[in-house]
C-alpha positions in Angstrom: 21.8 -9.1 -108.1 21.4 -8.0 -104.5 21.1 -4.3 -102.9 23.3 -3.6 -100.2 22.4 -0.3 -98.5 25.5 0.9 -96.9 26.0 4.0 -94.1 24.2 5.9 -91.2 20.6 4.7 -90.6 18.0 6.4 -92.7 16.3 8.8 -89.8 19.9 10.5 -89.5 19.3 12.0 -92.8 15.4 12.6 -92.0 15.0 9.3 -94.7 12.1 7.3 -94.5 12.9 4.9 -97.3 15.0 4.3 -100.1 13.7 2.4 -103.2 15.7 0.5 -106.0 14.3 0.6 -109.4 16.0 -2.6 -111.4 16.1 -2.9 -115.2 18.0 -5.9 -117.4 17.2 -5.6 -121.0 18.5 -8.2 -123.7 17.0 -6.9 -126.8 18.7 -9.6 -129.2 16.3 -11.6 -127.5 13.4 -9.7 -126.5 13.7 -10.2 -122.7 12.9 -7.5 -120.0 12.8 -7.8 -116.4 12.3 -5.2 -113.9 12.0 -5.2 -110.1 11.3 -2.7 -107.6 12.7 -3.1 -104.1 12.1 -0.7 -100.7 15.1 -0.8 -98.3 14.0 0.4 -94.8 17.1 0.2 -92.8 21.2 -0.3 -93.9 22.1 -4.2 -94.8 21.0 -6.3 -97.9 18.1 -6.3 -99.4 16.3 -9.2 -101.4 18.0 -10.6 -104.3 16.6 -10.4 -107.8 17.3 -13.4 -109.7 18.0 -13.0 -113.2 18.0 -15.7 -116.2 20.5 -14.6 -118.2 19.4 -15.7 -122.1 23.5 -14.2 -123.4 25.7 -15.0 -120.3 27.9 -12.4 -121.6 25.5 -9.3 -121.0 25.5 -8.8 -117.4 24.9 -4.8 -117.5 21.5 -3.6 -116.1 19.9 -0.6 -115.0 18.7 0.9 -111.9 17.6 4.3 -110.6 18.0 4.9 -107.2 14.9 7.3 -104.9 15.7 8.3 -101.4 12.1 9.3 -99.9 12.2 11.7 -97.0 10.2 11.2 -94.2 7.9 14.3 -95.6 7.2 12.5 -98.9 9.9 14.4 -100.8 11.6 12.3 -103.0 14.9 12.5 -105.0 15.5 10.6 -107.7 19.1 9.3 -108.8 19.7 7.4 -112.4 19.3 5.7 -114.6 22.5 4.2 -113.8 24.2 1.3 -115.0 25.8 -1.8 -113.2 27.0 -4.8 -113.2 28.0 -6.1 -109.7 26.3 -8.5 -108.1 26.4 -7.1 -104.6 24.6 -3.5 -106.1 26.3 -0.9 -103.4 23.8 1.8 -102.4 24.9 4.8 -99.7 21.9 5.3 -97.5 23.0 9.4 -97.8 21.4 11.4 -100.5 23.9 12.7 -102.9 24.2 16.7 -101.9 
C-alpha cells in the first residue's frame, strides 16, 4: 500500500502535516500490522509492504489526522480500503 497525498500544498489550508494511521488485520491467522506515516508535502508517501498470510483479504484500515500548523488536529476514520495507491486529499474535510 502506498499514500498518495493529493491537492493544494498543506500551508494553503494553514496544515502543517498530515499523518496516516495503517491497520491490516487477519484474525484467522492471528496477524496484525500497523504503520504510521507523516506526509509533509502533496506526492507519495513511503510504501508499507504487507505479507499477505490469505491473498484474498486485501481490506485494511486507516484513519486519516490533518495537524494544523497550531497543533490542532482532526482526526478522520477508521476507514477501510483496499487500493494500493491509498488516495488522501491534503484539504481537511469541512
Amino acid at each position: 500500500v502506498r499514500p498518495l497525498l493529493i491537492g493544494p500544498p498543506l500551508s494553503d489550508n494553514s496544515l502543517a502535516v498530515v499523518k496516516v494511521h495503517l491497520r491490516y488485520h487477519d484474525e484467522a491467522h492471528q496477524y496484525t500490522v500497523e504503520q504510521d506515516v507523516a506526509l509533509g508535502a502533496p506526492g507519495e508517501g513511503p510504501s508499507w509492504p504487507l505479507e499477505l498470510r490469505d491473498a484474498s483479504l486485501r481490506q485494511y484500515e486507516y484513519t486519516v489526522t490533518y495537524v494544523t500548523v497550531t497543533g490542532v488536529e482532526r482526526r478522520v476514520g477508521p476507514l477501510i480500503g483496499e487500493d494500493t495507491f491509498l488516495t488522501i486529499s491534503s484539504v481537511p474535510p469541512a
